[in-house]
N, C-alpha and C positions, 0 to 999 in steps of 0.2 A: 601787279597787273591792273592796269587803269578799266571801271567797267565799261561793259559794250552799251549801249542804249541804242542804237542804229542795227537794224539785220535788214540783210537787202534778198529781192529774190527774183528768180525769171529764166528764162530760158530751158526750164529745166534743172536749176539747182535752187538751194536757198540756205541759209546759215540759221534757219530758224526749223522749226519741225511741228506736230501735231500736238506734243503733249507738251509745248511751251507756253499754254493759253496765259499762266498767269503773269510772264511776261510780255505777254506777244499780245494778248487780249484773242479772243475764238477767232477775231478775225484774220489776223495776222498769221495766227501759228495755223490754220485751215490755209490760207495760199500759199505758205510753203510749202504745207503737205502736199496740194494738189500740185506744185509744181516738182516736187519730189514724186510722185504717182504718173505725170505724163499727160497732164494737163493743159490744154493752151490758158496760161492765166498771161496777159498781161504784165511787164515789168513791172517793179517798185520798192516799194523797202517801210521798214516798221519802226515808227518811233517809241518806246517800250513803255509801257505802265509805269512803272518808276519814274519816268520824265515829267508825268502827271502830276503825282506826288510832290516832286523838285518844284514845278511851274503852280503848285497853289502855295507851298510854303514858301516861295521866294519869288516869285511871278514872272515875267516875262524876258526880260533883259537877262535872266541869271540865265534862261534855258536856251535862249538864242546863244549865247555867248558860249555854253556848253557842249551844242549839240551841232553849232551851224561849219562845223568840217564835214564834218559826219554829215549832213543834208547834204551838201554839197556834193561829196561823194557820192552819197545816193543815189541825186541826180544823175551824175556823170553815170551810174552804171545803167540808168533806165536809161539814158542818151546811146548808150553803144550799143544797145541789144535793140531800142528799137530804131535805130539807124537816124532820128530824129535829132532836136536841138532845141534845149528851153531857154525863153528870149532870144532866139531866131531872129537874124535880122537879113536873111532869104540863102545863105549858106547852105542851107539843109531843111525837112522839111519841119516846122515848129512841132514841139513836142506841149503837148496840153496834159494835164495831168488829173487826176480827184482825189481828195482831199477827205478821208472817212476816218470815224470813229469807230473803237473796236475793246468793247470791254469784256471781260474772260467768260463773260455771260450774257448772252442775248441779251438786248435792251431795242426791241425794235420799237423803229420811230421817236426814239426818246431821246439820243442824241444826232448831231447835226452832220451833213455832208456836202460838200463844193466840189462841181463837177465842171470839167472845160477851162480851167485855172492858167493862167498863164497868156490868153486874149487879152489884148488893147485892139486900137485901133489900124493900127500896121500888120500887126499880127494876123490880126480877121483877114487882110489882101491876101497878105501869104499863103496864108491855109486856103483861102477861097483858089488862089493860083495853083498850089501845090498840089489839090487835092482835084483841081478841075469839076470842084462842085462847087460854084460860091452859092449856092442856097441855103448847103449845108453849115457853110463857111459863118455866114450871118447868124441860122437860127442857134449853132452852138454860143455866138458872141451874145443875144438876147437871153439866153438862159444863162450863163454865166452870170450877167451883171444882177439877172432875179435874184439868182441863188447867193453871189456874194454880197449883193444886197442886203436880203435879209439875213442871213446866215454871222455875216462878220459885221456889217456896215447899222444892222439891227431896225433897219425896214421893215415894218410888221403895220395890218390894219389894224385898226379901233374895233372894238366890241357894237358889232353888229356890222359891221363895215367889211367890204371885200378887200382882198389884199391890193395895194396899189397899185401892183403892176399888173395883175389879174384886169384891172380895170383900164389899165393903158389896153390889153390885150380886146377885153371885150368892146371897146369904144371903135379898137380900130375893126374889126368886125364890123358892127353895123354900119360903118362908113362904107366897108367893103361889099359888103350884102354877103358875107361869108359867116359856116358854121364851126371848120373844123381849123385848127392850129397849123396843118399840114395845108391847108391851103392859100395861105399868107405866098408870096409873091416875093425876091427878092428884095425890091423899093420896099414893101409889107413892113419885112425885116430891119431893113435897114432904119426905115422911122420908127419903130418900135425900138431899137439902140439908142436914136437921142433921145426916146422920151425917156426909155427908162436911167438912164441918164442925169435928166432930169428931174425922176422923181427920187433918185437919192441925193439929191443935189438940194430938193426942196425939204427931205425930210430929214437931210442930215446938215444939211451946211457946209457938205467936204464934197468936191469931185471926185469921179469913182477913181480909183488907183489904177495906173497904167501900166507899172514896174513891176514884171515878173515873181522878183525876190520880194516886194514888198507883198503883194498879191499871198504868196505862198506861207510866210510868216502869220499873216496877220489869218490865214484860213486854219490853221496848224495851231494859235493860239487859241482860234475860237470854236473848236474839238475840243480842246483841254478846259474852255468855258465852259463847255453844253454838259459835263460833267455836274458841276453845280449850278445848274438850270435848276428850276423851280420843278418842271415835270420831270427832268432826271432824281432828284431828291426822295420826290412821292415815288416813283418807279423803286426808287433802291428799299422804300420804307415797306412798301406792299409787298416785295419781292424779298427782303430782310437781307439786301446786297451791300455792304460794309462799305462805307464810304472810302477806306485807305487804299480800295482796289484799286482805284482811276480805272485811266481809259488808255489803250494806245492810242495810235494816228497811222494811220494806212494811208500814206503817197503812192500813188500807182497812175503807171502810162495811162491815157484815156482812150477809150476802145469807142468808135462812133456807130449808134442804131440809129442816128438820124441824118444817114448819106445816101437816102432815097430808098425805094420802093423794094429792093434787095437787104436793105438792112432790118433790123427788132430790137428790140429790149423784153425780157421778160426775166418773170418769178417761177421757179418752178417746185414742186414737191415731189420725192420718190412714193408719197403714200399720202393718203388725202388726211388732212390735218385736224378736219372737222368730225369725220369718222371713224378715220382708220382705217378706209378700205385699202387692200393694196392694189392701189391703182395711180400711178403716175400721173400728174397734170397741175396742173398752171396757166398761167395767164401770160400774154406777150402782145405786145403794138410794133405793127412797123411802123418805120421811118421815125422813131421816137426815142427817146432816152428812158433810164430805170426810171426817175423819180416820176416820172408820169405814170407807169406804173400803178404804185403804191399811193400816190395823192389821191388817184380816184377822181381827177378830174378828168382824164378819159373812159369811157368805159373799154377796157379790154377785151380778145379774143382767148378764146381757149386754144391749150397746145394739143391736144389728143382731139383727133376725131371723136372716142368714144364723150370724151369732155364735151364739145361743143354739142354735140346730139341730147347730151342729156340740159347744158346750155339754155339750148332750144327751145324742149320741150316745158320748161319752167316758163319759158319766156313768149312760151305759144307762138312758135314761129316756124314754117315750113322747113322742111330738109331742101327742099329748092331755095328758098329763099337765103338759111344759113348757108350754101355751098357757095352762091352768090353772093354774098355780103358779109357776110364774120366768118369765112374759111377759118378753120384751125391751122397752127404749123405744119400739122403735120401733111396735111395740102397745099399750104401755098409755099412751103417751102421743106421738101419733101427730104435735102442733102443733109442741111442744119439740123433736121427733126431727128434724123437717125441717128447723130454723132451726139445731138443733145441726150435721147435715147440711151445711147451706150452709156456716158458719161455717169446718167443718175445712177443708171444699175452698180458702175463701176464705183462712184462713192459710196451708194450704200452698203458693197457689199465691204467695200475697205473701213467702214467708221463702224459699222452694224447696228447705224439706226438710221430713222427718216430724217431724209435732208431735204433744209430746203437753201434751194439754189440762185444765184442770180445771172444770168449770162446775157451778152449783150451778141449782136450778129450784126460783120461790119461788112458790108459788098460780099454777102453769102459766105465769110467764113465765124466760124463762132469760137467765142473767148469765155473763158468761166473768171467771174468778176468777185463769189464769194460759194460758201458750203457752211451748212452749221446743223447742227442738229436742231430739228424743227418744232418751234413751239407747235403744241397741239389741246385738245378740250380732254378732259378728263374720261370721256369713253374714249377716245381715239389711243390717248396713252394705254387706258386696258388692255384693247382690243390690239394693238401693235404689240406690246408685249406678251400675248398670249399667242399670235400668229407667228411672231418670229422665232419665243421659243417651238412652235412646232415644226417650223421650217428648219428649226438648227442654227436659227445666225447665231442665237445665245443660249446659254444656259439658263437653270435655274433661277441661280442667285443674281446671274444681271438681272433675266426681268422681273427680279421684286426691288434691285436697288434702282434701277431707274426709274419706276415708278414715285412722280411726286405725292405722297400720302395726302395731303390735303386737297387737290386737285379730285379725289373721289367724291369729294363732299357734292359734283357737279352732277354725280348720277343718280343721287338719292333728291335735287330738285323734282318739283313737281312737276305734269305732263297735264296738258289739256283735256278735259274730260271730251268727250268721242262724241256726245252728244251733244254738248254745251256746242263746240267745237261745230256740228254741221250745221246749228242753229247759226252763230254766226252771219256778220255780214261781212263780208271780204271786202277791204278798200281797195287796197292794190297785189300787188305779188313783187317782188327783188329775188334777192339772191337768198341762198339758204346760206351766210357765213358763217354763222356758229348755232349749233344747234339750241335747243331750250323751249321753254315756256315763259312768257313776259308777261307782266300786265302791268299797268302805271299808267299816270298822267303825263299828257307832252310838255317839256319844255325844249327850249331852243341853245339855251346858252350853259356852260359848263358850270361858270360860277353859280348860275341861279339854280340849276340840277341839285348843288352842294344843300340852299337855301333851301329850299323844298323838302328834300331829304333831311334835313336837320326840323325841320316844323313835322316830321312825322308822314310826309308823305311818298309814296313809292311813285318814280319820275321812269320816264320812257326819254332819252335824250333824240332830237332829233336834228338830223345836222346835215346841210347839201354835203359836205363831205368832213371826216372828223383830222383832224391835225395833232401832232404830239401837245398842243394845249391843252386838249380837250380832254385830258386824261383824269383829271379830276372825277370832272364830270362823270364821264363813263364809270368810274368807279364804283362809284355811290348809287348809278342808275339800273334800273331794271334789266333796262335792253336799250341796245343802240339801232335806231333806224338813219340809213343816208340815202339821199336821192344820185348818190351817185358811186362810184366805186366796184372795183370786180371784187372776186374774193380772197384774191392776195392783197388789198388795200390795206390803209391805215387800219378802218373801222374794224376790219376784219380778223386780220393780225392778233393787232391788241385784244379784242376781247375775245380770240377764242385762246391768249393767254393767260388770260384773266376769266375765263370761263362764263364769261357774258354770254347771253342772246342776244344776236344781232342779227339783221337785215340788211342787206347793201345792193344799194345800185336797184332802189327802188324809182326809175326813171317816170313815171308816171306824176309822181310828185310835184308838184309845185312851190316850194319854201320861200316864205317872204319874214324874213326875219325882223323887220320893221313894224310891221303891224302881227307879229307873235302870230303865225298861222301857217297853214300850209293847206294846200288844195290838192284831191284827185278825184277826174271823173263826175267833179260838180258837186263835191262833199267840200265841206269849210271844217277844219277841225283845227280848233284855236289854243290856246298854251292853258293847260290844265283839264283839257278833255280825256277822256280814257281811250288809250288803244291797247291793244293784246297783240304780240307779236311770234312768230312762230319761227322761229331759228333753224330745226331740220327742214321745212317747207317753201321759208321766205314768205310767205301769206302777212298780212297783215288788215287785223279784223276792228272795227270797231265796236268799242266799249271792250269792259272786263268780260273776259272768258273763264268759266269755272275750270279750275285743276284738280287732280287729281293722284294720291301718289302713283312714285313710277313703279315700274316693275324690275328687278334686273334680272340682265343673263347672264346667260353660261360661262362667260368670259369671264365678268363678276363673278363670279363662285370659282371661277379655273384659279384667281390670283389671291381669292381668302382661300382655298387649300395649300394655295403656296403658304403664304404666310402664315396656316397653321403647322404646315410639316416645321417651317426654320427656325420660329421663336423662341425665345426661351421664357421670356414675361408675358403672362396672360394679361387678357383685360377684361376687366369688370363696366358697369354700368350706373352712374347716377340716375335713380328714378322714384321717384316716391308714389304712383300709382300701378296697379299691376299692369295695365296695358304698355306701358315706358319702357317697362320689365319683359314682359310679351315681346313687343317692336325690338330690343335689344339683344335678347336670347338669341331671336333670328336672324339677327346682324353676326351671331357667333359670342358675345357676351359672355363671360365663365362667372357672373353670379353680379350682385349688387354693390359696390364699392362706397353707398353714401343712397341712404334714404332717411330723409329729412323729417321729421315725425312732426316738424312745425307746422306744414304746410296742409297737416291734414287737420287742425285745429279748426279751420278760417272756414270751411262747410257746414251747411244748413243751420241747426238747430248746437252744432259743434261750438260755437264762436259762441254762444248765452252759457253757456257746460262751462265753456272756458275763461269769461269774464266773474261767473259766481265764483268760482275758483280765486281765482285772484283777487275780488271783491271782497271775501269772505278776512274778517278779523280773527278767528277761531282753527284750530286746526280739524277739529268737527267738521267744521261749514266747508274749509276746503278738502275734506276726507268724503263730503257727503256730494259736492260737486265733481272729486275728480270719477268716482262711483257710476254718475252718467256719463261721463267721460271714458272711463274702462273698454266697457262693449265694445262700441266705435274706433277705438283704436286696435282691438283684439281684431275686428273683424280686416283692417287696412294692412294690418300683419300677414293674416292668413292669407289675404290676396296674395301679396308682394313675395313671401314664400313658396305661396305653391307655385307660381309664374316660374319660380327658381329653384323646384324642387331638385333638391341632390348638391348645389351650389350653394355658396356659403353669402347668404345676406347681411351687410356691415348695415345695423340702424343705429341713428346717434340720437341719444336723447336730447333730450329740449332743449335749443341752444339760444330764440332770440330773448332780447330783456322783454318782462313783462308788458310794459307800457306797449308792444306792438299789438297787443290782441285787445288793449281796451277803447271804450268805448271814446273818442275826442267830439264829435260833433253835438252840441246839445238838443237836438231831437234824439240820436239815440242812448244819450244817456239818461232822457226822460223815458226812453221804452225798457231800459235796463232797470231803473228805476222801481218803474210799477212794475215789472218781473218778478224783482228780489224785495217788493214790500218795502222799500227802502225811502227817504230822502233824496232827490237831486243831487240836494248838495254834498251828503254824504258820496254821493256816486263820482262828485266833483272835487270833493277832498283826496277820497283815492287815486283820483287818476295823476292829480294834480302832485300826490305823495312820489306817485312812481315815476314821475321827470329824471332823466339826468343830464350832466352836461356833456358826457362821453359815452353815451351807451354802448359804443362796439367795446369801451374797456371797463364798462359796470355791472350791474347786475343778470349776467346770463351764464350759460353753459353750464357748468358743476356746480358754480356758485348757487342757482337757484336748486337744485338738489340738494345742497346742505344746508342753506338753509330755509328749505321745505324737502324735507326728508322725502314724504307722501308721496310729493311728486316723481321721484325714482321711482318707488314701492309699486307706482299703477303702471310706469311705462314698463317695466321689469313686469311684473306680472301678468298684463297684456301681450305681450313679445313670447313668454315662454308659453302661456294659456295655447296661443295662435299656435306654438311649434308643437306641444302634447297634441293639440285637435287634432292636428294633420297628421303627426306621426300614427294618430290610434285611426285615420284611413287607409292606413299604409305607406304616407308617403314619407320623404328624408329629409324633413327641414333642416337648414344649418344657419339659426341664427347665429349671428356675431353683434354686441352690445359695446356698442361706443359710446365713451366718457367724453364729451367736449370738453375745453377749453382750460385744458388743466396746464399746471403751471406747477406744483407744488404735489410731490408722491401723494402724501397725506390725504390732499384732494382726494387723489385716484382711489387709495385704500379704503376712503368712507363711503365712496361711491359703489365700488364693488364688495365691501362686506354687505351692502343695503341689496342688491344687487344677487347676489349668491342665496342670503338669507331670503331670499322672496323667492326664486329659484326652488328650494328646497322644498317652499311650503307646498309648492306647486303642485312639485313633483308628488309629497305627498298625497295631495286631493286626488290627483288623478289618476293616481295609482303606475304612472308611464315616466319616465327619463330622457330626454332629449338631451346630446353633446349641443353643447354652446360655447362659445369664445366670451369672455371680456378685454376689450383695449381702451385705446383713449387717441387722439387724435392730436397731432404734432403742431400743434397752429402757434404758439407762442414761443420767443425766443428763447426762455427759458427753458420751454420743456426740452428744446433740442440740446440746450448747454447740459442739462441733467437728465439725458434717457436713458445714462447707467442707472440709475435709481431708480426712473419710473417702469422701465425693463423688468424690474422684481416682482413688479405685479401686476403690471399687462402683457398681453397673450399676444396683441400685436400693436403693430403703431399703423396708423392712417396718416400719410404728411396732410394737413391743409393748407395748400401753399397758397389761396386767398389773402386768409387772413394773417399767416409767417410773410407773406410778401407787403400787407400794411404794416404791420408791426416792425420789420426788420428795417425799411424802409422809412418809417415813420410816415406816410399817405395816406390818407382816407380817399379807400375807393369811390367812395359818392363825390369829393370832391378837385377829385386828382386831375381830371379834363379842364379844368381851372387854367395847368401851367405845363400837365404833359405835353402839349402842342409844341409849344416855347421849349420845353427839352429835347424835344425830337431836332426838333427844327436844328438847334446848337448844336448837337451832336453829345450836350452831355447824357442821354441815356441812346443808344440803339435800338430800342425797340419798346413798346408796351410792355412793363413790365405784369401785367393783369393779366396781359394775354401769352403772352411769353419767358417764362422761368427765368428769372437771372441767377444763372449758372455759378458768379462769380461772390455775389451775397446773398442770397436766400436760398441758392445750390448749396453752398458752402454749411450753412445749417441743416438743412436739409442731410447731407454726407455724414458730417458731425454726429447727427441725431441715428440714423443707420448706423452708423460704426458703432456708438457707446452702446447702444440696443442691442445689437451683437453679440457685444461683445460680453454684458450680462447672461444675456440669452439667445443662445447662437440659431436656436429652431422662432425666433419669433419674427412673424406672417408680416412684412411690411409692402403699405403699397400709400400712393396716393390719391386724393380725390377732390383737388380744386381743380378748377377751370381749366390749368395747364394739362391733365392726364389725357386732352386730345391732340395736343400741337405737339406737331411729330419732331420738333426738335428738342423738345421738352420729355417727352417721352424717350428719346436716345439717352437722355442723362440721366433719366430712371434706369436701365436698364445698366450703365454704368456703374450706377452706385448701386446694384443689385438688389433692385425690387425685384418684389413676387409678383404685385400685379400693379396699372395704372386705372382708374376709374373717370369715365368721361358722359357727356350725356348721349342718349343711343344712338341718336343719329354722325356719332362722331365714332362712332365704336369701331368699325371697318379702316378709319383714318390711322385709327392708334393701332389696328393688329397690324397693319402694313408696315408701320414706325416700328412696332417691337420687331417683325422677324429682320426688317432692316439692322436695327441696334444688333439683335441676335447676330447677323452674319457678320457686321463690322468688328463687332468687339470681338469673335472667335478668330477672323483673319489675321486681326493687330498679333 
């Protein structure tokens, strides 16, 4: 049976369905559904994901030649249902079509769409006849040529410059003494076609394409383009979206919002996106098409009265006035409102989650053009999932698995301090599209945002309106502010999927991107000035505003008792001062998975302690220097214990090479000098002895423990001293004593007989016994080839997949930003591997190192504690290879319990 790549739909049926996204792409298999549900969708038919695939390995020719029955067909079915005819030559009325991308995962704004398809010159009469509107007849043939202009034909302005046809558009305006788009004039229209005409004529050297079928290929081609677009690439890298998905291609009849004063376009949402409230609303334009919409170069109305009221009241503008001048839908078009109405209810309750929707309204009837489940900001996902399971649409375990884990990291940003905040001077006011707290310096342009950001600065992007370019930018920026845009826009979109602060549709504004400035109100604020941006308010203050942490609720607490009931893998905490410890506890933390004993060396009068140490030639001299050294770490203990009293504390002793704590600069090794009564140069001999050429694979971790015995004996006897004190106050310390960087049993066994035997003496002096753990920490490749061995006499293993990931790897993470770009980009790695586990070789050790641990010692405590123990995909394969716990830093804590009870429920369903 030859495969299908064509599924057509309409009328009421479709060959495709809801749970086909990963062939149909969300968009595709959502208009089937809705045409299977009873929906008015518009005709048309889905070119499949796999065609994608075909058209980048073998490119264009191979996939016309393969699929062009099949389109054909297509065609013919959208021709019979909509009674229409493509390439019409006045037999029937012309069928015009749009031309969308559709991959199995929202990507809004990031790939490309052609609307009106299938216009030439003869065409425009027809439909202007056929349709007994030629106004409408023109203004759809002028956006056609924009859009496959830039779209296929690759018309695009220069860096700093307005799009060309923008500028055809504004020129003729002031000729006109007109403001709005809808008021252009047939004649308007009509010169507005040759010019733009002519501006792909100048910019391309090809005249625009007249031929139906060439028209429709060459749109169809440049979908399966926008796939590997520069800003589809970044989107999939941000988004960790595997490049072999592809894209489909959505053909479908074209439904017109711009055949006068009875027709719209709009976006709509079943629940607000930016909060979660449930409350329905959106944005819509008459007499317009979608893309106006979402460009943001009109400003939109709201579809809910309750909407526009509140609108309003941001925009300080009368209830007389709003009723007058930006009615909502659901006034000025009271038929459409209620059947739009029914509609969202009817999807949400059919998908059971927030939809956001596109419908177009053609002569007062409405057609639904898309459905998808709605990106939303990191409380909205809470708050939605904590409401719906109360309502009943879901269970439990949906609202912990639809919850994107990393997307909480948005509720633990910081909040404007209250006072700071009424001190303030307000520039202007916009729209509130993503909530937050900003602050940064302006700039204008995406690429220089990156610049800024790479020299160390925090950037505020500011843009009349933002474009799927601009996505870079936004990335890297604080907060996006545009002078134009509702809050279904680009701007707005993107970064409340990407959890940004943004501002939109700040019209006060004045942006001159020439001279790097912007103006409101008779303030000048030029590119590297500070502004503070307020995302729930839309305020926007000048200079930096002081923050302050945020607080969370109830909902927060309603979805960490979910995922304490589900989980099976705790998580622990990286922190090496008590208050880390404190902050993390509160997060839900179940004890310390990595405190770092290095880090307390480099304090006050600590760092001279710990230079005579290592200065010293004698084992005296360093037995007499680690002695001041002792107290000070005894006392860093006790902190970090009692913060986790009753929870089991993992500390790893000393793990950097010595040379980090001495002295390099020659003033202080002249104050080190006269410290230790010494020679300079003697200070200079030493340091100069402890160089090496590999230090991540020289003298550190166990290494310096064996050989400098002493140096175990005081952290060891520090650690246990700290756990006696507390115990004889009553409380339950549970240290656990980590061996670094072992490689070789033997290591491990010198370290913990030094280790035990200091232990014991302890216990003696103080007459008390603390339970304690000894392990070692999985970071080398061999220790994971040989954990049957090192199993024999450690209690548990810690992975550190930092350093198993340089190692296994062979990168140096200081220097890996060198060529990781250059790997991303190829496609030879998918992802950071610093930042995200590779499953496939450093998993693979990882597994290895658990199984033979086991398998020794089937009770021994395994968990990890690099970088990865908060990235919640990293965290699923922990809990596959059945760890105990993950260890991350605190503020990440909440990310990783939501990952475990997720993993918990996956791996029990499998």
């Amino acid at each position: 049976m030859s495969t299908k790549y064509v599924y057509t739909f309409g009328n009421g049926q479709a060959e495709g369905r809801a749970d086909m996204k990963n062939l149909l792409g969300g968009k595709g298999a959502n208009l089937a559904e809705m045409n299977l549900i009873g929906l008015p969708v518009p005709a048309g038919f889905t070119i499949t994901t796999e065609v994608c695939t075909i058209y980048n390995q073998q490119g264009k020719e191979a996939v016309v030649k393969l699929i062009e029955s099949d389109v054909k067909a297509g065609i013919a079915h959208m021709e019979k249902i909509m009674n229409a005819k493509f390439g019409s030559k006045g037999e029937a009325f012309p069928l015009m079509v749009s031309v969308r991308s559709g991959a199995r995962v929202s990507m809004p704004g990031m790939m490309d769409t052609v609307l009106n398809l299938g216009l030439n010159d003869d065409a425009v009469k027809l439909l202007a006849e056929k349709s007994g509107n030629p106004r409408f007849a023109w203004d759809s043939y002028r956006r056609f040529i924009q859009m496959y202009g830039d779209v296929v034909m690759g018309v695009s302005a220069a860096k700093g410059e307005h799009n060309p046809f923008e500028v055809e558009i504004d020129k003729l305006k002031a000729i006109k003494n007109i403001t709005n788009d809808t008021d252009f004039t047939i004649e308007d229209l009509q010169i507005l076609v040759g010019n733009f005409k002519q501006v792909v004529k100048d910019k391309t050297g090809r005249d625009f394409p007249t031929c139906p079928w060439e028209q429709l290929w060459g749109a169809i081609c440049a979908v399966f383009d926008s796939w590997m677009t520069e800003r589809a690439v970044l989107y999939r890298q941000l988004n960790q979206i595997p490049e072999e998905w592809g894209t489909a291609v959505n053909v479908q009849s074209m439904v017109y919002g711009n055949m006068g004063n009875n027709s719209a376009t709009g976006v709509a949402f079943s629940r607000d996106a930016a909060t979660g409230e449930d409350i329905f609303n959106g944005e819509y334009l008459i007499n317009a098409q979608g893309e106006d919409v979402v460009a943001g170069i009109r400003t939109p109305q709201e579809i809910t009265i309750e909407g526009s009221r509140r609108w309003a009241k941001l925009q300080s503008i009368s209830e007389e006035e709003r009723k007058t001048k930006y009615p909502s839908l659901e006034e000025a078009m009271p038929g459409a409102y209620a059947e739009l109405n029914s509609v969202q209810e009817k999807l949400e309750n059919h998908f059971h989650d927030m939809q956001d929707m596109e419908f177009t309204i053609q002569d007062g009837k409405l057609w639904m053009l898309q459905t998808r489940n709605g990106k939303r900001t990191g409380a909205a996902m809470v708050k939605m999932a904590v409401d719906m399971l109360k309502q009943g649409m879901i269970d439990e375990k949906t609202a912990l698995l639809r919850l994107e884990p990393a997307k909480l990291d948005e509720l633990l940003h910081p909040v404007f301090d209250k006072v700071a905040q009424s001190k303030a001077k307000v520039l202007t006011k916009g729209l509130p599209a993503s909530p937050g707290a900003a602050c940064g310096r302006v700039v204008f342009f995406a690429d220089e945002a990156e610049e800024w950001k790479n020299k160390g600065e925090k950037v505020i992007l500011v843009r009349l309106e933002t474009s799927p370019e601009d996505l870079r930018g936004m990335h890297v920026s604080e907060g996006i502010l545009t002078a134009r845009g509702g809050m279904t826009s680009h701007a707005a979109v993107v970064a409340r999927g990407m959890g940004k602060c943004c501002v939109s549709g700040a019209g006060d504004i004045n942006v001159d991107y020439h001279k790097r400035q912007f103006t409101v109100k008779g303030t000048m604020i030029k590119e590297g000035d500070w502004i503070s941006l307020n995302g729930s308010t839309g305020e926007v203050y000048l200079g930096k505003v002081a923050t302050v942490a945020a607080s969370l609720d109830e909902d927060f607490k309603a979805i960490m008792d979910l995922a304490e009931k589900y989980t099976r893998m705790y998580v622990r905490t990286n922190a090496d001062t008590p208050n880390d410890a404190k902050a993390a506890r509160n997060f839900g933390a179940k004890g310390v998975g990595l405190c770092r004993t290095e880090h307390m060396f480099f304090e006050g009068d600590r760092i001279d302690a710990m230079r005579e140490m290592i200065l010293s030639d004698t084992e005296e001299g360093r037995r007499t220097a680690l002695a001041k050294i002792l107290p000070m770490q005894r006392g860093d203990f006790e902190g970090i214990l009692e913060a986790m009293d009753g929870l089991g504390v993992t500390i790893r002793l000393l793990d950097p090479p010595l040379h980090e704590f001495t002295p390099n600069e020659p003033s202080s090794q002249q104050e080190m000098a006269t410290k230790l009564n010494i020679s300079v140069e003697e200070v200079k001999q030493k340091v100069d002895a402890l160089h090496e050429f590999n230090p991540m694979l020289g003298h550190r971790g166990c290494r310096l423990g064996i050989t400098y015995p002493e140096i175990t004996e005081m952290q060891a006897r520090a650690i246990i001293e700290a756990a006696c004190n507390l115990k004889m106050k009553g409380l339950n310390p549970k240290p656990e004593i980590m061996v670094p960087l072992v490689g070789e049993v033997k290591e491990l066994k010198m370290q913990v007989d030094i280790i035990r035997k200091t232990a014991e003496l302890v216990f003696s002096e103080k007459g008390v016994r603390v339970e304690f753990m000894v392990g070692t920490m999985i970071e080398i490749p061999r220790a994971a080839i040989t954990a049957d061995e090192i199993a024999e006499v450690a209690e548990f293993f810690s992975f550190g997949t930092n350093d198993l990931t340089q190692m296994t790897f062979g990168y140096s993470r200081d220097d890996v930003g060198k060529f990781l770009p250059t790997y991303l980009k190829k496609g030879i790695l998918k992802a950071d591997p610093f930042a995200v586990l590779d499953q496939v070789g450093v998993g693979r050790m990882v597994k290895m190192g658990a199984q033979l641990g086991r398998k020794t010692n089937p009770n021994i405590k395994l968990g990890i504690c690099g970088e990865h123990g908060g990235e919640p995909s990293s965290v699923i394969f922990c809990d596959a290879v059945g760890m105990n716990y993950v260890s991350c830093s605190p503020f990440r804590v909440p990310i990783a319990r939501v990952a475990a009870a997720q993993a918990a429920i996956m791996h029990t369903e499998k």
